[in-house]
C-alpha positions as CSV (number, residue, x, y, z in Angstrom):
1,X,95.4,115.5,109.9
2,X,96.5,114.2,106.7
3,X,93.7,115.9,105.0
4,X,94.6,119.2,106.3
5,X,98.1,118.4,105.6
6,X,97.5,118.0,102.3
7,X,95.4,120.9,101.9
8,X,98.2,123.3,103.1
9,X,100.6,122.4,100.4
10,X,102.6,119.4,102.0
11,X,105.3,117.2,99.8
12,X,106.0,114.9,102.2
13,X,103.9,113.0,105.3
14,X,105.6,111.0,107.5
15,X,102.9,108.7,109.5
16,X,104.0,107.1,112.9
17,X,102.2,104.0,113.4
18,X,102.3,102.3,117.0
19,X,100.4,102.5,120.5
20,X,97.0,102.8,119.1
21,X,94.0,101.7,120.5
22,X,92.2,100.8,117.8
23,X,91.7,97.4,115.2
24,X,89.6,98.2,112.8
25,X,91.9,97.4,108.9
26,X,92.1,101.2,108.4
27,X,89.2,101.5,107.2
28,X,88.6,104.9,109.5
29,X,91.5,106.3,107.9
30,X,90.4,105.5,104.6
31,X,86.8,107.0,104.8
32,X,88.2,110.5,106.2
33,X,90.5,110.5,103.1
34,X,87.5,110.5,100.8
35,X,87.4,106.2,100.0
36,X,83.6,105.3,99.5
37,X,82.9,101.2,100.5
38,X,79.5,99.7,98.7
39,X,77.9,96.3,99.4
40,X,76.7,93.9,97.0
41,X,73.8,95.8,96.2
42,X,75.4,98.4,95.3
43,X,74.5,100.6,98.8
44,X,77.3,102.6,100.2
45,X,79.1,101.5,103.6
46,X,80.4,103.5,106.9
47,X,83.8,103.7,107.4
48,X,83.5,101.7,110.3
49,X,84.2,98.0,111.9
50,X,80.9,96.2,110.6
51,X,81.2,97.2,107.4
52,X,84.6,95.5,106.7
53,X,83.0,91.8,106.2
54,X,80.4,93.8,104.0
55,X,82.5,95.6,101.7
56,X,82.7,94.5,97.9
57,X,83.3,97.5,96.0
58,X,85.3,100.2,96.6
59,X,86.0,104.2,95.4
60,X,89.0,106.1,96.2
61,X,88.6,108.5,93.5
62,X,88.2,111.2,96.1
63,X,91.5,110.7,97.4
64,X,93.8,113.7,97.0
65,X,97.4,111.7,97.5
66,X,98.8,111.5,94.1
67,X,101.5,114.5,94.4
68,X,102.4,113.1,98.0
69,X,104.9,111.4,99.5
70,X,103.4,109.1,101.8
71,X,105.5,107.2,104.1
72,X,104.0,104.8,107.1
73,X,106.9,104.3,110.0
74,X,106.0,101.1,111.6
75,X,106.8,100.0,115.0
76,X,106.0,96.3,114.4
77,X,106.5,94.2,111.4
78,X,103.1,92.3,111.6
79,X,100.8,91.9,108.8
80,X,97.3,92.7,108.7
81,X,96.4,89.2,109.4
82,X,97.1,85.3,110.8
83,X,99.1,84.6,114.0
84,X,100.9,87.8,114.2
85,X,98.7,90.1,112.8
86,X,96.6,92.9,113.8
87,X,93.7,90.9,115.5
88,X,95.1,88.0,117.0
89,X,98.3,89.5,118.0
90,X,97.2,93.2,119.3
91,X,94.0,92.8,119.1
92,X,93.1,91.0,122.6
93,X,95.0,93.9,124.9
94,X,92.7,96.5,123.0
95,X,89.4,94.4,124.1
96,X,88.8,92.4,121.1
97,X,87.9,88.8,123.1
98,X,84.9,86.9,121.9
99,X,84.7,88.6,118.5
100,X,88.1,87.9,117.9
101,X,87.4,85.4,114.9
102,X,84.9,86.7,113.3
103,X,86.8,90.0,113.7
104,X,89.9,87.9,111.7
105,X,87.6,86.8,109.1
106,X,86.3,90.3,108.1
107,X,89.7,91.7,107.7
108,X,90.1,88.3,105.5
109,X,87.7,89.7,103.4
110,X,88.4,93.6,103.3
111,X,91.7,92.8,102.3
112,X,91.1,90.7,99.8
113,X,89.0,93.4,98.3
114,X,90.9,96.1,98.6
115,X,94.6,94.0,98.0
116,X,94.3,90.9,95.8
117,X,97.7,90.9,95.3
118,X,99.2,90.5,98.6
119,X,96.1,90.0,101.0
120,X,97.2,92.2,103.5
121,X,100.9,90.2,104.5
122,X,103.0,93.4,103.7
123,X,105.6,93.4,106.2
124,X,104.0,96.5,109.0
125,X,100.4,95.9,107.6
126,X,99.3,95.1,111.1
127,X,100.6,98.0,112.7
128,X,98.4,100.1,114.4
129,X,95.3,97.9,114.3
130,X,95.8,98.0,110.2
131,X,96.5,101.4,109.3
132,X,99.7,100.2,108.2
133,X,97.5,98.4,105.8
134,X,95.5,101.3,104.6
135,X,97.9,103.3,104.0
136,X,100.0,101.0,101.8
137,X,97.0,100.3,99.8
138,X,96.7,104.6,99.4
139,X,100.2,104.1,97.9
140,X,102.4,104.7,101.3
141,X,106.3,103.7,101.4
142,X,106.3,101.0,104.6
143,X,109.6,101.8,106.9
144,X,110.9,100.6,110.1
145,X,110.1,103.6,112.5
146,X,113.1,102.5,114.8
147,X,115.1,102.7,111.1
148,X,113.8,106.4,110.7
149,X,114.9,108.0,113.8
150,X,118.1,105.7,114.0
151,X,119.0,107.3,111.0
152,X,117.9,110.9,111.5
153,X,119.5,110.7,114.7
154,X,123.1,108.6,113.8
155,X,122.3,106.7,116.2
156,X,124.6,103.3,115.2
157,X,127.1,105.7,115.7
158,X,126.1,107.0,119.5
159,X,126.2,103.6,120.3
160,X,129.3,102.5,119.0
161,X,130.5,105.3,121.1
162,X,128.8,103.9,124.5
163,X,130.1,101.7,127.2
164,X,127.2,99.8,127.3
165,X,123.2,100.5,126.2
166,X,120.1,100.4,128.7
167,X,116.6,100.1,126.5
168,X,113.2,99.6,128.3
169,X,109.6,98.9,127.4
170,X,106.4,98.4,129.3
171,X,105.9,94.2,128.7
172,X,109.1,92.3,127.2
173,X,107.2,89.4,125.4
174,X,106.4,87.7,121.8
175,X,105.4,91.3,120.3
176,X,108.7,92.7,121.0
177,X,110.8,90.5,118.5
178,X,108.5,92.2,115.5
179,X,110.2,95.1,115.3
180,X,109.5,97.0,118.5
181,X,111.9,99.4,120.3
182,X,113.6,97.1,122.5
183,X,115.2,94.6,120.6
184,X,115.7,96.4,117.7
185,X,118.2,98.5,120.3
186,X,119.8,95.1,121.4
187,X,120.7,93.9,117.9
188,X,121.7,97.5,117.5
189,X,124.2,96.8,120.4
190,X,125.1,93.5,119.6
191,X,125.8,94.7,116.3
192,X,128.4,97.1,118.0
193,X,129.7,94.5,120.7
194,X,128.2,96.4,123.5
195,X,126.3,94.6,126.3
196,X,122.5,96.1,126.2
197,X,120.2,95.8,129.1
198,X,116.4,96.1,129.3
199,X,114.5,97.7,131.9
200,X,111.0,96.7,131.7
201,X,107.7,96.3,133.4
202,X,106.7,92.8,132.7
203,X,109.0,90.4,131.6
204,X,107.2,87.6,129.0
205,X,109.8,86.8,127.0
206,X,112.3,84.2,128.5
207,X,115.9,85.4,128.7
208,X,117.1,82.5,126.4
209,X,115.2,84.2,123.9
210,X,116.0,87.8,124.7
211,X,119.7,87.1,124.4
212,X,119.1,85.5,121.0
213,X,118.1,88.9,119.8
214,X,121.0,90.8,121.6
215,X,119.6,91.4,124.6
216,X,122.7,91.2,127.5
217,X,119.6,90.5,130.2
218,X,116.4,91.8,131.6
219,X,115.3,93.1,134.8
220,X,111.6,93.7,135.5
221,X,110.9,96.7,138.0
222,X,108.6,95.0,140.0
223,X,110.7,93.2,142.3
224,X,108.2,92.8,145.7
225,X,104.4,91.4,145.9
226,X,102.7,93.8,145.0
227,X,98.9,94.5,143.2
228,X,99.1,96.2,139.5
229,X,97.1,99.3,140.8
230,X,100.7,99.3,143.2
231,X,103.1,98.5,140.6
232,X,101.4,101.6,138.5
233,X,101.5,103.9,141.8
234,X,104.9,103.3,142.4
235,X,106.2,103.1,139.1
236,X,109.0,105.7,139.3
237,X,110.5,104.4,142.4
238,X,110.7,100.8,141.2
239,X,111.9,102.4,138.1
240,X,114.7,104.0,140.4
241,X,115.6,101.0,142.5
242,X,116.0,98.9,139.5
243,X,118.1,101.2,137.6
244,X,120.5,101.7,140.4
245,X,121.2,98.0,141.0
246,X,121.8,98.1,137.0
247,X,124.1,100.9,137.5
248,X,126.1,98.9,140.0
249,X,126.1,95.6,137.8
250,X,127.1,97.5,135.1
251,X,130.3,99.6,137.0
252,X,131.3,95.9,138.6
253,X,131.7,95.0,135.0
254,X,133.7,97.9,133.9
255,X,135.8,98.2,136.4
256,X,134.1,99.6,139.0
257,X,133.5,103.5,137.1
């Protein structure tokens, strides 16, 4: 897509990383641009996951970028590796399980080919299973993609204007304090003085810590024994029943409106 973008005359790409299903450093993204990867010998490389811990030498003379402004909108402000990177963090809810260290060391190495300088610990590297990575290293500007559409949208100042705010996300937990939706909106809110309240699936993250990042409390949807095949089935009614009892928490509070 950003091939064809460029190929139709376009200043200006704006690239939203988050929700992907894929860890694999970029290097995907990189090969379809036109980057060439060589071993040690010399023999070019796939684009592709086992090549990363193989790569020595690379080629992006093929890349077309130069008269482009690039700019990567991250949902998460991970780097591309350690603790809260794009393997150990992400990694495990999109399969990666056994393989997960010697996943970790080859985006070690393919980072430290392709970025001697910083390694791979720019702020949003991790996003997206490390395209955030390989797009910085093609020359992208890294942004906050809440900061993007907050701004496009004014959106400090809708909530200024609000009673209170009501944000939601599928799993509350240690991913959601890098950057992600949720509490970016509470801070938002606390910011303004409103009380902000989260909606949510599945509730990880103890309310202790959610109020330390704005948060007013949480309320998970699921609120009956029930199997996750269930939980999925009736997602929009629990979603209902728990955003009524908000709505009546939060009109006590105001003064019954």
């Amino acid at each position: 897509m950003i091939q064809d973008a460029t190929q139709q005359g376009v200043q200006k790409i704006v690239v939203a990383l988050g929700g992907s299903g894929t860890t694999d450093a970029g290097i995907g993204l990189l090969g379809a641009l036109g980057v060439k990867f060589y071993d040690d010998q010399g023999n070019e490389l796939p684009p592709t996951v086992p090549s990363l811990a193989k790569v020595e030498k690379y080629n992006d003379a093929a890349v077309s970028l130069h008269d482009i402004q690039l700019v990567a909108c991250a949902d998460v402000d991970s780097p591309l590796t350690g603790p809260t990177g794009a393997v150990q963090m992400f990694g495990p809810q999109k399969g990666v399980d056994d393989q997960q260290e010697s996943l970790e060391k080859a985006f070690y190495h393919f980072a430290d080919v392709l970025d001697p300088t910083e390694h791979g610990q720019g702020a949003g590297d991790g996003a997206a299973g490390g395209m955030g990575f390989a797009l910085r290293v093609l020359g992208a500007e890294h942004m906050s993609g809440f900061d993007f559409i907050a701004n496009d949208i004014n959106l400090p100042s809708r909530v200024a204007q609000t009673d209170f705010v009501v944000t939601g996300e599928g799993r509350l937990d240690t991913q959601s304090i890098h950057g992600k939706v949720p509490v970016r909106m509470a801070e938002l809110a606390q910011k303004a003085g409103k009380p902000c309240f989260a909606i949510v699936g599945t509730q990880e993250l103890d309310l202790a810590t959610a109020r330390q990042y704005g948060l007013t409390s949480v309320f998970p949807i699921v609120d009956r024994p029930m199997t996750l095949a269930q939980a999925i089935a009736n997602g929009k009614e629990n979603l209902a029943r728990t955003a009524a009892r908000v709505g009546a928490m939060a009109a006590s509070v105001d003064g019954g409106k």
